[in-house]
C-alpha positions, -999 to 999 in steps of 0.1 A, spaced: 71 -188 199 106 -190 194 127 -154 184 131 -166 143 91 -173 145 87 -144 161 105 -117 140 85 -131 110 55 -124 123 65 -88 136 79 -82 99 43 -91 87 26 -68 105 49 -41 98 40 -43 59 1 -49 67 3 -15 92 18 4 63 -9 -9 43 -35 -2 69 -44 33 54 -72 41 27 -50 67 11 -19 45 13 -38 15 -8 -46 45 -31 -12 48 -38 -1 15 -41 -28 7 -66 -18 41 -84 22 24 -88 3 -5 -103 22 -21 -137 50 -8 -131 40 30 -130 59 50 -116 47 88 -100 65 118 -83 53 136 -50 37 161 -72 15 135 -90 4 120 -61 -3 151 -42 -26 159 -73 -44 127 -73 -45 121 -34 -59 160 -30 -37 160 -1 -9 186 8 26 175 -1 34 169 34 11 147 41 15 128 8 54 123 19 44 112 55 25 80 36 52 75 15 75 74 38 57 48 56 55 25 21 93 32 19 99 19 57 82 -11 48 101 -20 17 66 -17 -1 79 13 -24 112 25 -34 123 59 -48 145 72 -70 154 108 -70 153 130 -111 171 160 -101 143 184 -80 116 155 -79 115 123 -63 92 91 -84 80 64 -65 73 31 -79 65 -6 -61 93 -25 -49 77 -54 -50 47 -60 -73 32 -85 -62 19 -66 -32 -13 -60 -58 -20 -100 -50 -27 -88 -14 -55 -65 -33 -71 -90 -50 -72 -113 -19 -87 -88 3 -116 -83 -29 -125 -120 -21 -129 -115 15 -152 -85 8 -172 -106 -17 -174 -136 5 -188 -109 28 -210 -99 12 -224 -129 -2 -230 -135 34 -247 -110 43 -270 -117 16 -283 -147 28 -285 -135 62 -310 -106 44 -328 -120 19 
């Protein structure tokens, strides 16, 4: 594999890690349309501590999946990139397909 190849795929995996995290999809489906939320919102939703809320965001951020913007004492959040939801819908397929399998393997 040659370096170019190489750094492509290590870029992938960087945004599917960041992704890797039940309360990190949570967020990214809660940016959805074009919403966008503060820390505070999130931490409310998430029923997480602020902290923790920040740490996952700041994971979204390092992989270009989110991007901030900072309203005097609070900072919002929205998608960078919205067509990360089309990664959602995919992974919905594989779960059906999965399913459907399992279903013939059972009944």
């Amino acid at each position: 594999m040659d370096a170019k190849t190489q750094a492509l795929f290590e870029a992938r995996a960087k945004i599917v890690k960041a992704m890797a995290h039940p309360t990190r999809l949570f967020i990214v489906d809660q940016l959805a349309g074009e919403q966008e939320k503060c820390v505070r919102e999130l931490t409310e939703l998430i029923g997480s501590d602020m902290s923790t809320v920040s740490k996952h965001l700041a994971t979204l951020r390092s992989a270009g999946i989110v991007q901030d913007e900072k309203r005097g004492s609070q900072v919002y959040y929205r998608l960078r990139v919205p067509c990360v939801l089309n990664f959602f819908q995919c992974v919905e397929s594989v779960i059906r397909s999965n399913i459907e399998l399992q279903q013939q393997f059972v009944g």
